[in-house]
C-alpha positions, -999 to +999 in steps of 0.1 A: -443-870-940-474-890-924-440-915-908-420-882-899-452-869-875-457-903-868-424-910-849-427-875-836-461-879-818-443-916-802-414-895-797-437-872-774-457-898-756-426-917-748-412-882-734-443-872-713-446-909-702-413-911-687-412-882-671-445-887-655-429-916-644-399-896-630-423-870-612-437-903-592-402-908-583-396-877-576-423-875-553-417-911-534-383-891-529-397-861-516-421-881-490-394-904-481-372-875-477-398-856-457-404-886-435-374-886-425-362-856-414-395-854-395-385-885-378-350-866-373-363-833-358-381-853-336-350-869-324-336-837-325-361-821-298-353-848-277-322-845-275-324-811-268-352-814-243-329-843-226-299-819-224-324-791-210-334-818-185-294-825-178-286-790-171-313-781-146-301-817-128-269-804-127-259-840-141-225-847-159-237-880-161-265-872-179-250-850-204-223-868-210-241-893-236-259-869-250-225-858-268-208-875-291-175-890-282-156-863-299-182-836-290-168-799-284-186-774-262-174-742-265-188-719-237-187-685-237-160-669-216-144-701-205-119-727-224-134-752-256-139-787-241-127-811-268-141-852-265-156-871-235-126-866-207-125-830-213-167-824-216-167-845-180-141-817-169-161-787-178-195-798-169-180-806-136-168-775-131-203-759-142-222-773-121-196-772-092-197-730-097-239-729-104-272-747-110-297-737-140-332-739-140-338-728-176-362-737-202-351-739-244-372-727-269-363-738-304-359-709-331-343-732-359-339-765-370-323-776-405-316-813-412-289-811-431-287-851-446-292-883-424-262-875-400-259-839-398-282-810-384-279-776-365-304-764-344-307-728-330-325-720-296-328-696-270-330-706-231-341-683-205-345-690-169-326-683-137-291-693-124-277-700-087-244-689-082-231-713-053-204-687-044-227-657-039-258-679-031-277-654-055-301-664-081-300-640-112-316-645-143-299-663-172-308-661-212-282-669-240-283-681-276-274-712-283-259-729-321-257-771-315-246-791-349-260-827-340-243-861-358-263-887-359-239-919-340-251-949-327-281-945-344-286-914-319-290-880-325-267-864-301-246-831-298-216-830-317-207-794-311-223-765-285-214-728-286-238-703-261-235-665-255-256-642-237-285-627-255-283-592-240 
């Protein structure tokens, strides 16, 4: 009996040892984990705060790298831009028709592993349509999924609609 309790009692060290020793992995995990998706959502921001900057230039050239080669923006009202030739095309033709001054506030971020995250934002401002030359105010919703390439955060698909 005395061996029976014995080899239990090791038995229950053993267990409570090891998975002590699992909870400190666990928890070099976690902080790892958490380290990097705060490095990431700083990335993110960013890259979002670059493509604000973009916009309000009225720059192709400076949005263009913020996408990834195969990026898609899909724009509310108007055809889905597919890769870098098409995304040239449509931000051409953008900031051709108007020019944003608009500001992004961001609602949502998830990280969703080391290469994939969505963020969610709003942007409100005003727009100049170059036709009219009449500035009216502008707010939509906007859903990015960013893919980490190059060792850059960047956009790999866009989709906005008005808020109201």
């Amino acid at each position: 009996m005395k061996k029976i309790l014995t080899a239990v009692l090791v038995a229950c060290i053993l267990s409570a040892c090891s998975g002590k020793k699992e909870n400190n992995s666990s928890t070099i995990n976690t902080e790892k984990n958490t380290a990097m998706e705060t490095d990431a959502k700083k990335n993110i921001e960013e890259t979002l705060k670059a493509y604000e900057n973009a916009l309000n230039a009225s720059s192709t050239e400076q949005v263009l790298p913020l996408y990834t080669q195969n990026g898609i923006f899909m724009p509310q009202g108007g055809p889905t831009a597919e890769g870098q030739e098409q995304l040239k095309g449509a931000y051409d033709f953008v900031f051709k028709t108007l020019q944003l001054n608009v500001k992004f506030r961001i609602d949502e971020m998830t990280v969703i592993n080391e290469n994939y995250a969505i963020a969610r934002t709003m942007s409100k401002g005003t727009q100049l349509i170059h036709a009219e030359n009449k500035t009216t105010p502008e707010e939509n919703r906007e859903l990015f999924v960013l893919e980490k390439e190059d060792g850059q955060w960047k956009i790999a698909r866009y989709m906005f609609n008005k808020s109201k």
